[in-house]
DRENDO-1510 file (C-alpha; in Angstrom, 1 decimal, always signed):
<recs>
REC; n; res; u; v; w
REC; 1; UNK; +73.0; +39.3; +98.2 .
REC; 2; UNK; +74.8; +41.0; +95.2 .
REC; 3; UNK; +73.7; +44.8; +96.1 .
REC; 4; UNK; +74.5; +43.7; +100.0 .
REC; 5; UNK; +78.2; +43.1; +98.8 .
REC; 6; UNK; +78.1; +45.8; +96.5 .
REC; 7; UNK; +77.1; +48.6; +98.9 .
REC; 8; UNK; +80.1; +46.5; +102.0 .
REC; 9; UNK; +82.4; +47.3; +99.3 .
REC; 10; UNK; +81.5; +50.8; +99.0 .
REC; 11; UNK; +81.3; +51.1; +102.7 .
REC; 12; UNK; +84.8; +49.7; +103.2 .
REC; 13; UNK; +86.1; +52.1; +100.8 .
REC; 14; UNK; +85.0; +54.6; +101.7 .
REC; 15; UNK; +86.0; +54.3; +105.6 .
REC; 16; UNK; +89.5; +55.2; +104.4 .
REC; 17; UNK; +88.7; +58.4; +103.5 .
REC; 18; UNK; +86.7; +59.3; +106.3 .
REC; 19; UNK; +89.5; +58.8; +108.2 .
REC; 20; UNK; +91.4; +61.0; +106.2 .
REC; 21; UNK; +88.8; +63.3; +105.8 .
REC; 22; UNK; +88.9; +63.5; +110.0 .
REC; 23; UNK; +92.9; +63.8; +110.1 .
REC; 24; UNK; +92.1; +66.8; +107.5 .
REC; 25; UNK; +90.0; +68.7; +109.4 .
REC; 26; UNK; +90.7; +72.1; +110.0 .
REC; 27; UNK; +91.0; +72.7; +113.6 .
REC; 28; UNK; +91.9; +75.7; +115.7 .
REC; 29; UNK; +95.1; +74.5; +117.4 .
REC; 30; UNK; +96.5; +72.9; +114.5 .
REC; 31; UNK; +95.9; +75.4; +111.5 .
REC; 32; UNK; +94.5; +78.6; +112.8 .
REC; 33; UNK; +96.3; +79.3; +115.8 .
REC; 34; UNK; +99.6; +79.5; +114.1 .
REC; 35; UNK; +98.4; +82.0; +111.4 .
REC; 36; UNK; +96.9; +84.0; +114.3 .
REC; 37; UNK; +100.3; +84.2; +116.0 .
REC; 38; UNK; +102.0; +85.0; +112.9 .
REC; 39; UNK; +99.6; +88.0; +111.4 .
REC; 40; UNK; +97.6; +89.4; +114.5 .
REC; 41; UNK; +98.3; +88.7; +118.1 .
REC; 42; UNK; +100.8; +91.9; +117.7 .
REC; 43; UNK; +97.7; +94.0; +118.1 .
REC; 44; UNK; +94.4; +91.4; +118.9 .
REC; 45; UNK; +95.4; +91.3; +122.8 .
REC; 46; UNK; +95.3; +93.1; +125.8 .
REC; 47; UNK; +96.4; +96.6; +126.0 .
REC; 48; UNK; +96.7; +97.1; +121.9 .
REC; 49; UNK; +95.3; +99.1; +119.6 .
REC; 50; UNK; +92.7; +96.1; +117.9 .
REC; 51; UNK; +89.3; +96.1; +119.6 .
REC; 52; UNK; +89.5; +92.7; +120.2 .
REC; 53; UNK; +91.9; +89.6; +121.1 .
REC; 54; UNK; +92.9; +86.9; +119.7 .
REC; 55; UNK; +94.9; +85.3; +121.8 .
REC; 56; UNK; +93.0; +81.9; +122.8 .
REC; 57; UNK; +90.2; +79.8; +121.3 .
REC; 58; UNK; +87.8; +81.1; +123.2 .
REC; 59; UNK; +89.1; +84.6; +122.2 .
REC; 60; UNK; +89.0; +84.0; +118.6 .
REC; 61; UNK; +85.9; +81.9; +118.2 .
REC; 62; UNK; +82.8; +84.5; +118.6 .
REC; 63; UNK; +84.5; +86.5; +116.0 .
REC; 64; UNK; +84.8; +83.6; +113.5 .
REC; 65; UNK; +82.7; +84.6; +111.2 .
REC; 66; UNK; +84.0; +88.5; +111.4 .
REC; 67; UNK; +87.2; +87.2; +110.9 .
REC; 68; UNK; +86.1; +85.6; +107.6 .
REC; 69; UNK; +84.6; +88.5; +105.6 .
REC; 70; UNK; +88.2; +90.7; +107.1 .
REC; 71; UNK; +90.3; +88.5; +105.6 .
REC; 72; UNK; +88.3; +87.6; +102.5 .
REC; 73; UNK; +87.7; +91.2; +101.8 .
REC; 74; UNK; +91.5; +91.8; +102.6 .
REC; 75; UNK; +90.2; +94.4; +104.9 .
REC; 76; UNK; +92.7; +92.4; +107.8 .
REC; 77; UNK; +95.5; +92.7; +108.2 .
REC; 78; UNK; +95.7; +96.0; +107.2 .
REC; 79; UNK; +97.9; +96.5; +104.1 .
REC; 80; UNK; +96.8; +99.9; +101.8 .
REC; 81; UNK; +99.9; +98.9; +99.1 .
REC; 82; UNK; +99.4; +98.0; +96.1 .
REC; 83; UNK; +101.7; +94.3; +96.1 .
REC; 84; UNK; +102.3; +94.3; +92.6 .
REC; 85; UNK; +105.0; +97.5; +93.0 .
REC; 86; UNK; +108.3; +96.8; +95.7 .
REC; 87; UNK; +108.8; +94.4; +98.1 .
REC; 88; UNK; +108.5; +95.1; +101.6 .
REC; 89; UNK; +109.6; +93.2; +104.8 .
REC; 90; UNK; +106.7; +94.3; +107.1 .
REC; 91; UNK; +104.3; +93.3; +103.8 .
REC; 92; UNK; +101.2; +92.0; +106.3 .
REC; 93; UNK; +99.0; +90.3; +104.0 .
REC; 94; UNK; +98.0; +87.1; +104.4 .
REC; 95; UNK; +98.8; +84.7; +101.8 .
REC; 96; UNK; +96.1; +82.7; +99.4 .
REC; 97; UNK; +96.5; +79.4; +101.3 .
REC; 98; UNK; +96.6; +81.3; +104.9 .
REC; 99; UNK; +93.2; +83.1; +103.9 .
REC; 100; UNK; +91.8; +79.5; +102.6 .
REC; 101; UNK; +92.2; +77.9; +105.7 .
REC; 102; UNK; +90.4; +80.8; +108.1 .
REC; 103; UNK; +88.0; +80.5; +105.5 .
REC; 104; UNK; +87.3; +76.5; +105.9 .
REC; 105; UNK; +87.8; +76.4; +109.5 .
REC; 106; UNK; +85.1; +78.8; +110.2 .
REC; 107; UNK; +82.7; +77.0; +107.2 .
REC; 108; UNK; +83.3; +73.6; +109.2 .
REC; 109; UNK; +82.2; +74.8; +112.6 .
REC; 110; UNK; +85.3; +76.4; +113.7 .
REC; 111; UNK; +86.1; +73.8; +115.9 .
REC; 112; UNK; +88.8; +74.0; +118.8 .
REC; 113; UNK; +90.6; +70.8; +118.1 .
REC; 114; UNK; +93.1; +69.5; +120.3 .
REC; 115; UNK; +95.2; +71.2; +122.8 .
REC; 116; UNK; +98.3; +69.4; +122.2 .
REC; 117; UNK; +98.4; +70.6; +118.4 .
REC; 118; UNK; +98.4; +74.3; +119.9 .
REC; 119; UNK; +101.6; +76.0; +119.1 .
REC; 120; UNK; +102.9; +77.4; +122.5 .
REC; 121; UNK; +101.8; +80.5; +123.0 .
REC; 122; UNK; +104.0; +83.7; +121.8 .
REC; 123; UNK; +105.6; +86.0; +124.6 .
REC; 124; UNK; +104.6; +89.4; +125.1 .
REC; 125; UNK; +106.3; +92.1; +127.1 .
REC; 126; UNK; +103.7; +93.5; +129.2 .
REC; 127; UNK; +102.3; +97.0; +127.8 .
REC; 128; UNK; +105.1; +96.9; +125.3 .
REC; 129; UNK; +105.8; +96.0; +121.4 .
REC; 130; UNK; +109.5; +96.5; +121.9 .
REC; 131; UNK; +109.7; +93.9; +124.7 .
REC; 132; UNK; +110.9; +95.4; +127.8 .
REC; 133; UNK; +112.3; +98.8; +127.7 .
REC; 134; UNK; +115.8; +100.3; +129.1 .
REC; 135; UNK; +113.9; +103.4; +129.8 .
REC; 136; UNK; +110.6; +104.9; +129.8 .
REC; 137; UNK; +110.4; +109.0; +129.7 .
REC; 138; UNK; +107.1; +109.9; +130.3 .
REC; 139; UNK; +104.1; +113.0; +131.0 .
REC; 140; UNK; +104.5; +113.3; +134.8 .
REC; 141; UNK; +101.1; +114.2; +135.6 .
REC; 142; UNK; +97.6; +113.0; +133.7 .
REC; 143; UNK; +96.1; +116.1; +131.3 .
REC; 144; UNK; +92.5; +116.6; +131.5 .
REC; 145; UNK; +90.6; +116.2; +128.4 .
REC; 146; UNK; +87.2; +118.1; +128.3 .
REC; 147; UNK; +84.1; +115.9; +126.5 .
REC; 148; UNK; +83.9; +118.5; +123.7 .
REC; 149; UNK; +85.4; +120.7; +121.6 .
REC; 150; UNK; +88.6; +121.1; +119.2 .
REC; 151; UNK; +92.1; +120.9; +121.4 .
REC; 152; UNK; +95.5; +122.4; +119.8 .
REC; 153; UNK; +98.3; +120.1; +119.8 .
REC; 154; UNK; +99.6; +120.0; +123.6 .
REC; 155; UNK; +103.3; +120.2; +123.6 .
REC; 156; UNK; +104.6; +118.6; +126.9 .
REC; 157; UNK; +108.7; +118.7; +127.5 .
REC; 158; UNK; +110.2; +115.7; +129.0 .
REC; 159; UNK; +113.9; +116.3; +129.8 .
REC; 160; UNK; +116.0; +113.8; +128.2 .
REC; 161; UNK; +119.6; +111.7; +129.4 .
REC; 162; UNK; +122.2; +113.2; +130.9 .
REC; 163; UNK; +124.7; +111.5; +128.0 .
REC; 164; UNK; +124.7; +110.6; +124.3 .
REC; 165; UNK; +122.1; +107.6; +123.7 .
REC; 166; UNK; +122.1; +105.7; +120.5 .
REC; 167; UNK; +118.2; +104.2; +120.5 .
REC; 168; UNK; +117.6; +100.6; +119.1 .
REC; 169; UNK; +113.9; +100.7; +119.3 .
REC; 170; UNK; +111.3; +103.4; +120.6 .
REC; 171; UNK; +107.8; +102.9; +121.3 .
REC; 172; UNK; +105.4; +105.6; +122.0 .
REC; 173; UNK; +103.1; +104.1; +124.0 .
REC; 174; UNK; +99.4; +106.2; +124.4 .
REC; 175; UNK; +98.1; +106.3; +127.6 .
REC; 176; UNK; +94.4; +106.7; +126.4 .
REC; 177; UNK; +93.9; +105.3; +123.2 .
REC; 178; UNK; +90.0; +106.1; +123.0 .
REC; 179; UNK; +91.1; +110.3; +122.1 .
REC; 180; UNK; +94.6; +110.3; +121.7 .
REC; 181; UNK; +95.4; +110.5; +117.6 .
REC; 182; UNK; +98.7; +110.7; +117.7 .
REC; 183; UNK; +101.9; +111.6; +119.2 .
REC; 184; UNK; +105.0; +112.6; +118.1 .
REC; 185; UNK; +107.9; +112.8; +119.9 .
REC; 186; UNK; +110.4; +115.2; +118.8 .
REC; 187; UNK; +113.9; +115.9; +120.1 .
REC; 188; UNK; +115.7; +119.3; +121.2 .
REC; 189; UNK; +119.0; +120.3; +121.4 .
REC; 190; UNK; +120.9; +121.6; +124.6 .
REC; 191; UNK; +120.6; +125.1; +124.5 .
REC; 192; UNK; +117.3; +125.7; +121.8 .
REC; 193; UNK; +115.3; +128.1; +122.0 .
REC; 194; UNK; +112.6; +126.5; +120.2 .
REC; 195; UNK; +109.7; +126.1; +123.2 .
REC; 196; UNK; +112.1; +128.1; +125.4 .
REC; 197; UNK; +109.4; +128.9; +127.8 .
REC; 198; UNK; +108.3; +125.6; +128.0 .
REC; 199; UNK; +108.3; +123.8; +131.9 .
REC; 200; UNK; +108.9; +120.0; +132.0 .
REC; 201; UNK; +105.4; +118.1; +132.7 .
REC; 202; UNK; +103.2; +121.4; +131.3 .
REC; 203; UNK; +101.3; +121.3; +128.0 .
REC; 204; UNK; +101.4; +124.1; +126.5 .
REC; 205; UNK; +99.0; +124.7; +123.6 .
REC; 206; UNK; +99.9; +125.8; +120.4 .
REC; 207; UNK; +98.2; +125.3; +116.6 .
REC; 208; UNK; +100.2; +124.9; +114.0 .
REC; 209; UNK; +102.0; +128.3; +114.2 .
REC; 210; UNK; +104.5; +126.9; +116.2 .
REC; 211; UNK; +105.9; +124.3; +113.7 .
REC; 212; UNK; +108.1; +122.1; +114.9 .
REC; 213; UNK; +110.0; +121.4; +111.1 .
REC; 214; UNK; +112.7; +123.3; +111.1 .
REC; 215; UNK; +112.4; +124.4; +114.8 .
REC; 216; UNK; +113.3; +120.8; +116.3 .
REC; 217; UNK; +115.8; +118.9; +115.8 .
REC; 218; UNK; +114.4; +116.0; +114.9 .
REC; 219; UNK; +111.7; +113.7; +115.3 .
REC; 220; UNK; +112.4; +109.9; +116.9 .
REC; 221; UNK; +109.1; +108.3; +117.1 .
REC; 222; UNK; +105.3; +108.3; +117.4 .
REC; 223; UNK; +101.9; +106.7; +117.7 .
REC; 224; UNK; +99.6; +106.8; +114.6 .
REC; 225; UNK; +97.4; +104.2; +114.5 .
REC; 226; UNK; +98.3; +101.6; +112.1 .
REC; 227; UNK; +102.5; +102.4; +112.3 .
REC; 228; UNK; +104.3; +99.4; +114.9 .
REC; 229; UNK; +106.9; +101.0; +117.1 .
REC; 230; UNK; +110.6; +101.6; +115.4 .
REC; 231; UNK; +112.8; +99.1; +115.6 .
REC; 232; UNK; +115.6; +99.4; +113.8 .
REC; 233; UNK; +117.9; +96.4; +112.4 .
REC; 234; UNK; +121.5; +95.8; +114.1 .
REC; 235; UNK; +123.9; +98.2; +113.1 .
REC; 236; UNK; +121.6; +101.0; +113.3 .
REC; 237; UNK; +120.5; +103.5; +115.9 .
REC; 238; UNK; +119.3; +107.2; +116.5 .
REC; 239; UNK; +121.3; +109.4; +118.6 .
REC; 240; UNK; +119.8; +111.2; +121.1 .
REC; 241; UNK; +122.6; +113.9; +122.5 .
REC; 242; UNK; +123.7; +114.3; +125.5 .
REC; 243; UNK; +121.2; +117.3; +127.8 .
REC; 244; UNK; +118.6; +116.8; +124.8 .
REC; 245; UNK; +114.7; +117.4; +125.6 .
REC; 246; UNK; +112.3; +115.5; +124.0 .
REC; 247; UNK; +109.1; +117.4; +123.0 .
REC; 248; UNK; +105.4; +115.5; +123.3 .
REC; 249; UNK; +103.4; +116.7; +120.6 .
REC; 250; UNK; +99.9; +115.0; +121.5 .
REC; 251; UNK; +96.6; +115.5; +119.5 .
REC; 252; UNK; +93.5; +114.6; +121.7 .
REC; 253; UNK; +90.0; +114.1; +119.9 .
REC; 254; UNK; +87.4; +114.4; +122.5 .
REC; 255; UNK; +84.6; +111.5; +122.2 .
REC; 256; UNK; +82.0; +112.8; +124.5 .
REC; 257; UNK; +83.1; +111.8; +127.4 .
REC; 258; UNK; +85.7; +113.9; +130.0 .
REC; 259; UNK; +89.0; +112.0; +130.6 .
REC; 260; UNK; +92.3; +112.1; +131.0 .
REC; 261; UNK; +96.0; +111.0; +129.1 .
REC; 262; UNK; +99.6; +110.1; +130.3 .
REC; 263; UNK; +101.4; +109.0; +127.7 .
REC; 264; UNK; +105.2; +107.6; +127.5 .
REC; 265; UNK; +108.1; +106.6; +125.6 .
REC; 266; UNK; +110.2; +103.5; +126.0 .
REC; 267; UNK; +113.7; +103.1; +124.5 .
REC; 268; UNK; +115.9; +100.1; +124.0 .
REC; 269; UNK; +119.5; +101.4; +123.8 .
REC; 270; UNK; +122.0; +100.2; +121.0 .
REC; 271; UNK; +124.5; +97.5; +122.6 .
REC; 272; UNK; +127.5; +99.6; +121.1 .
REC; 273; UNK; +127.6; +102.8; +118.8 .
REC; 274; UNK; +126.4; +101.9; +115.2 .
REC; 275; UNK; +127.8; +102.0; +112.2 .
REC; 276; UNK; +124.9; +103.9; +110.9 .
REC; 277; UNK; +122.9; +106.7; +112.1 .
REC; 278; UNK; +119.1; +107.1; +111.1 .
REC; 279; UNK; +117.3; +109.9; +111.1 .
REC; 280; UNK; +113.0; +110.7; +110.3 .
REC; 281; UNK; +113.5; +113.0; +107.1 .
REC; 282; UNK; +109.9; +114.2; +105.6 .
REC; 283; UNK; +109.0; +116.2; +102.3 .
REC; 284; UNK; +106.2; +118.0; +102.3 .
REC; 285; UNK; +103.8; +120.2; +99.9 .
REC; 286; UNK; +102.7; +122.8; +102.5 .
REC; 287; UNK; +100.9; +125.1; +100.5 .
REC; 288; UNK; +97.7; +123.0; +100.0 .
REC; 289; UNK; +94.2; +124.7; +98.7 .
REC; 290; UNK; +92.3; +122.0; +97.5 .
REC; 291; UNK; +88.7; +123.5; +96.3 .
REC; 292; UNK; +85.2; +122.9; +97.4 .
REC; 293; UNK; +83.4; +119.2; +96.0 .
REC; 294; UNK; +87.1; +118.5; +94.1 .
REC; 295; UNK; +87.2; +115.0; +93.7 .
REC; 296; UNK; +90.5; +114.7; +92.2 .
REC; 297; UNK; +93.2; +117.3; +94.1 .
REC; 298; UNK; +96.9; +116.8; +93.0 .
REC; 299; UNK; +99.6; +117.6; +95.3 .
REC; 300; UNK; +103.3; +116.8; +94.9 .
REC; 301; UNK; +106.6; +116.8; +96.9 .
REC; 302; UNK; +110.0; +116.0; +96.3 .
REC; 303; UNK; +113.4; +115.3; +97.9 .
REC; 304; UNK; +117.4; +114.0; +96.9 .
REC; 305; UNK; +120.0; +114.0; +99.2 .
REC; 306; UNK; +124.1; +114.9; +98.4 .
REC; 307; UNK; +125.3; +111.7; +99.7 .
REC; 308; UNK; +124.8; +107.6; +99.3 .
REC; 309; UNK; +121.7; +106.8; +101.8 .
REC; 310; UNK; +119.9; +104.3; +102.9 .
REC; 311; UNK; +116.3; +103.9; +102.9 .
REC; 312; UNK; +114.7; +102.0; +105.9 .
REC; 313; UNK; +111.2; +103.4; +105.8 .
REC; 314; UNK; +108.4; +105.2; +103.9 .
REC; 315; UNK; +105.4; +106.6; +105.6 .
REC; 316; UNK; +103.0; +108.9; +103.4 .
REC; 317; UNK; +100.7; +111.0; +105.2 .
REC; 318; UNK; +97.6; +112.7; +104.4 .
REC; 319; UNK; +94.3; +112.9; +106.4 .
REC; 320; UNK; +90.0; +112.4; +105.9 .
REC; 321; UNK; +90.8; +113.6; +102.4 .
REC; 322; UNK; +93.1; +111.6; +101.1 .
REC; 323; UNK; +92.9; +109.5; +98.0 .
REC; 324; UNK; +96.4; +107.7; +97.1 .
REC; 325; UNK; +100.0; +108.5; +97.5 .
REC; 326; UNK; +102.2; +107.3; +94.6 .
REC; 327; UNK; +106.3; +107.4; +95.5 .
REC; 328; UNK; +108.9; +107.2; +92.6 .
REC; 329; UNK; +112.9; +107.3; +92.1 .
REC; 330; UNK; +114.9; +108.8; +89.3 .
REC; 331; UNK; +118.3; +107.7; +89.7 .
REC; 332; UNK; +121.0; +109.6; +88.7 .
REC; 333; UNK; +121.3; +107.7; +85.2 .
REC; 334; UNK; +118.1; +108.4; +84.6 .
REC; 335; UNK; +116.2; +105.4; +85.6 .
REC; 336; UNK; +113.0; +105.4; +86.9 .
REC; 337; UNK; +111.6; +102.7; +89.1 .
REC; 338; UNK; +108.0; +103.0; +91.3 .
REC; 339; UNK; +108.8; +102.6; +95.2 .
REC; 340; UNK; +105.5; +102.7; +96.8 .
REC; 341; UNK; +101.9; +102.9; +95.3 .
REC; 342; UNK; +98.9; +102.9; +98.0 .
REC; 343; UNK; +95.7; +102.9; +95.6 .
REC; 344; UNK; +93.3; +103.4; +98.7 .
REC; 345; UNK; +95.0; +105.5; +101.2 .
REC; 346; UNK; +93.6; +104.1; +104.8 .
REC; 347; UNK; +93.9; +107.5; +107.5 .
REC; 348; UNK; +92.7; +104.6; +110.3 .
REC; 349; UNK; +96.1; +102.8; +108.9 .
REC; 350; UNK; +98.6; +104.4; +108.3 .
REC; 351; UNK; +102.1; +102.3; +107.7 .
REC; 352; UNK; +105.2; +102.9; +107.3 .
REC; 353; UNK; +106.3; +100.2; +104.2 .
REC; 354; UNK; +110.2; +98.9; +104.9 .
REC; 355; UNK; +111.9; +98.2; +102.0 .
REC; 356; UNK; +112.8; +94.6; +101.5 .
REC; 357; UNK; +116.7; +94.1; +101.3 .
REC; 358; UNK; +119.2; +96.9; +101.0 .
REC; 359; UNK; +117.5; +100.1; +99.1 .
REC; 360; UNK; +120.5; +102.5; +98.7 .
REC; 361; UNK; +119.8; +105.2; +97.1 .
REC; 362; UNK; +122.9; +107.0; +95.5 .
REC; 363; UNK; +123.8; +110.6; +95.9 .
REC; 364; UNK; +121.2; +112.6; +93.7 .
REC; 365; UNK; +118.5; +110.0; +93.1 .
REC; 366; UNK; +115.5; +112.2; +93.2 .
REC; 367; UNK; +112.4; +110.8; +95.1 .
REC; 368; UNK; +108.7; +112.6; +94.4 .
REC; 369; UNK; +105.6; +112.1; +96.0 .
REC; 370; UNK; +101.9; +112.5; +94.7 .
REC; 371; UNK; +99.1; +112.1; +96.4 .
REC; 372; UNK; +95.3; +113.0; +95.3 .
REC; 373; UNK; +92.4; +114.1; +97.4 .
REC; 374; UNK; +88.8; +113.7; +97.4 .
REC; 375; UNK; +87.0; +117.1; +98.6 .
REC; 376; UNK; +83.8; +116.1; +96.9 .
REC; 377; UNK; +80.3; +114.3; +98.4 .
REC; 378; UNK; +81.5; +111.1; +97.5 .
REC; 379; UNK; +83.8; +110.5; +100.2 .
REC; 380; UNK; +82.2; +109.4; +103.0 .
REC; 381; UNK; +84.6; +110.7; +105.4 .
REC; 382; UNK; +85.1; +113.9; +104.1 .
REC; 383; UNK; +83.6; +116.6; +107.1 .
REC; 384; UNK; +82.8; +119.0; +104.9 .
REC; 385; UNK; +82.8; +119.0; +100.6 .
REC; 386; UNK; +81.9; +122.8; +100.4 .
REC; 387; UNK; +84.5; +123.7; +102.5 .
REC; 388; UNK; +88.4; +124.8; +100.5 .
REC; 389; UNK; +90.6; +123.1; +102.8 .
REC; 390; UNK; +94.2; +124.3; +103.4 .
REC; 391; UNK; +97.1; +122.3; +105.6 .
REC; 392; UNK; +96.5; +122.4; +109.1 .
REC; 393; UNK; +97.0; +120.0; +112.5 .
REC; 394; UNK; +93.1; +119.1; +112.8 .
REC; 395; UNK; +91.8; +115.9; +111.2 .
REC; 396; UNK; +89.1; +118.3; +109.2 .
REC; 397; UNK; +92.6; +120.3; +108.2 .
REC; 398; UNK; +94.7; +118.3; +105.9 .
REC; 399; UNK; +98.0; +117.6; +105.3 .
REC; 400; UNK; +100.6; +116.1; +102.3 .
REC; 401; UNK; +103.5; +114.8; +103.9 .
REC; 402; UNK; +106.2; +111.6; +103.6 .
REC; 403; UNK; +108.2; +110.3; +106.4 .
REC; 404; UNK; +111.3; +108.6; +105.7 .
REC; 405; UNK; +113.9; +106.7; +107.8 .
REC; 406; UNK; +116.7; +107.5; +106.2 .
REC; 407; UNK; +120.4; +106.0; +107.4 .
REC; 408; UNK; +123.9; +107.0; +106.7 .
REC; 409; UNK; +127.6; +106.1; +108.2 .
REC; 410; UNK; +127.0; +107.5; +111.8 .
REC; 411; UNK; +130.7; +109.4; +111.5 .
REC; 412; UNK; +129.2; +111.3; +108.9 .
REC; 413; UNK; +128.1; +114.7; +109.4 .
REC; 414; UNK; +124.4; +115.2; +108.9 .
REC; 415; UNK; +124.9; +118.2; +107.1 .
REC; 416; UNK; +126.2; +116.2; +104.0 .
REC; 417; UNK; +122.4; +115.1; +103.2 .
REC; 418; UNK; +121.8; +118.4; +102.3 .
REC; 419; UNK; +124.7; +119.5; +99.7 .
REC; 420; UNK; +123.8; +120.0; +96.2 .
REC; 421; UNK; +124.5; +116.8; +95.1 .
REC; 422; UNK; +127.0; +115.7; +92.8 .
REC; 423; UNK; +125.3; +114.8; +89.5 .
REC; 424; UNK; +127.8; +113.0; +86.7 .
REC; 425; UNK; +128.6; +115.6; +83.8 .
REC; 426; UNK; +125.6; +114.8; +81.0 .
REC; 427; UNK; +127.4; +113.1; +77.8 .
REC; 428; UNK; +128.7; +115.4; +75.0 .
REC; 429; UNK; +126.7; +116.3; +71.7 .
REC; 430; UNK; +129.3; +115.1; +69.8 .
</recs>
């Protein structure tokens, strides 16, 4: 009779946590689903650039266990910085607690849950990041793309507006994702004669002897896997002139099978004229000869501006090859400070980090880049290690490059950036 009471007691103590136990269970709707929302709908859906979505339960739940080892691993979301230098408003990793519950939900069965503990479902525009555009500029006709073989870039002109824009947000959107790498869109001034011959809605092929640094006038977006679309905070715009062109620079990648591309812009126009204009800035070390099997190539860059700017962005780029990419600042007093260090540069990810909060950087602060290469067997994606590689547009090229958006009062002239800045006179010996 005594163990018959004994083991009702235990029974009836233990019912109340059961029934917690069930209220704690981790369920789709209720713990998952929000966290998907928050860190990876952007791309897992429809028409984006992740192979899979990850819209709905039934989305999500084959790839339960993939999803897992990604975020375990920290392979998803992708994030190549190292989070112990800067703070950055984009930062995409998931946090400790977020990663704990994709982990338990998909040890305990990865069960749906109920449908009214669903957060309602996020928005999208259709086809576009940016949500819907004010205008889309676009290839007018689809380009061929053969099975095989190595394309130059195509250059395709697009004429522009027929008045001064100031651009909110771009978006580059690819048409054909599966062998476009990238595209850049670059702008041209009435009147250039940069790509003079060129004929709106025909690529013309060219390699990298027709550089478009120096020769544009700018670039104002692209599409690199891993970088979102630009959309820049209130009070900030691009200005595209009035008669301007805008340049396609498209890289195909043939994948064995013949298709075609036609890819487009969309814009979202400034309310009113900013206070600030932004403009892409990049440094570059051109003159790159990185030897046969060198595991450990060293390349640096470096930059300062003559006036007070603002920086929104930082993008380094490199390609197969490429090791890490280390950014610092000397300031003008002579304090340094570490802005970006990405450990285990990512080519398939490649993200522009936006400083958290307001990063001025006054007139003279001197920014330098390094980035390291791996030329040797040991990189698995390196296409050839015997091979001394030298800068160049092709993915087996490579290149050492960091993009910046850089702002600055927009009744400024742009010229300013590039005075000899003003350094304060160094203090007497005596």
């Amino acid at each position: 009779m005594r163990t018959d009471r004994i083991a009702a007691a235990v029974f009836a103590c233990a019912l109340p946590f059961a029934a917690l136990a069930a209220e704690q269970k981790i369920t789709f709707h209720k713990n998952v689903e929000p966290i998907l929302q928050a860190r990876c709908q952007a791309c897992h859906r429809p028409g984006e650039a992740a192979p899979m979505s990850l819209l709905t339960y039934s989305d999500a739940r084959p790839w339960a266990k993939a999803i897992k080892q990604a975020v375990l691993t920290k392979k998803m979301p992708p994030w190549s910085a190292d989070g112990s230098v800067g703070h950055f408003r984009n930062d995409r990793r998931l946090s400790q607690e977020e990663i704990e519950t994709l982990s338990q939900w998909v040890d305990s069965g990865a069960v749906e849950g109920n449908m009214k503990d669903a957060p309602a479902p996020l928005k999208f525009a259709e086809g576009w990041a940016i949500g819907k555009p004010d205008a889309v500029l676009g290839m007018s006709k689809p380009f061929d793309i053969p099975a095989q073989g190595t394309l130059d870039y195509q250059w395709i002109l697009i004429p522009g507006f027929q008045e001064d824009k100031w651009i909110q947000a771009f978006e580059v959107r690819p048409g054909n994702r599966a062998i476009v790498h990238h595209v850049a869109a670059f702008w041209r001034r009435k009147g250039s004669p940069w790509m003079a011959d060129a004929q709106p809605g025909v690529p013309i092929a060219k390699p990298s002897s027709a550089p478009e640094t120096g020769s544009s006038d700018g670039i104002i977006a692209e599409y690199v896997p891993g970088i979102p679309p630009l959309a820049l905070p209130k009070g900030y715009a691009m200005k595209l002139p009035v008669g301007a062109d805008i340049m396609l620079q498209v890289h195909y990648t043939p994948n064995g099978k013949a298709t075609t591309d036609q890819s487009s812009v969309g814009f979202v126009f400034a309310s009113a004229p900013p206070e600030n204009q932004v403009i892409t800035y990049g440094m570059a070390a051109p003159m790159l000869k990185i030897p046969p099997y060198e595991a450990n190539y060293r390349a640096q860059a470096n930059a300062s501006f003559g006036v007070d700017v603002r920086l929104l962005g930082i993008n380094p780029h490199m390609h197969l090859r490429g090791k890490s990419s280390e950014i610092t600042l000397t300031y003008p007093d002579g304090r340094k400070e570490t802005l970006l260090n990405v450990p285990k540069y990512d080519f398939n990810w490649q993200i522009t980090y936006e400083p958290a909060g307001d990063l001025t950087l006054p007139a003279g602060t001197r920014l330098e880049a390094v980035s390291y290469y791996d030329n040797s067997p040991n990189n698995p994606f390196n296409p050839d290690p015997s091979k001394e590689v030298h800068w160049g547009d092709q993915t087996s090229d490579e290149m050492m490059a960091v993009f910046m958006h850089i702002a600055f009062p927009a009744n400024m002239d742009p010229r300013a950036l590039f005075r000899r800045p003003a350094y304060p006179p160094k203090p007497s010996a005596e």
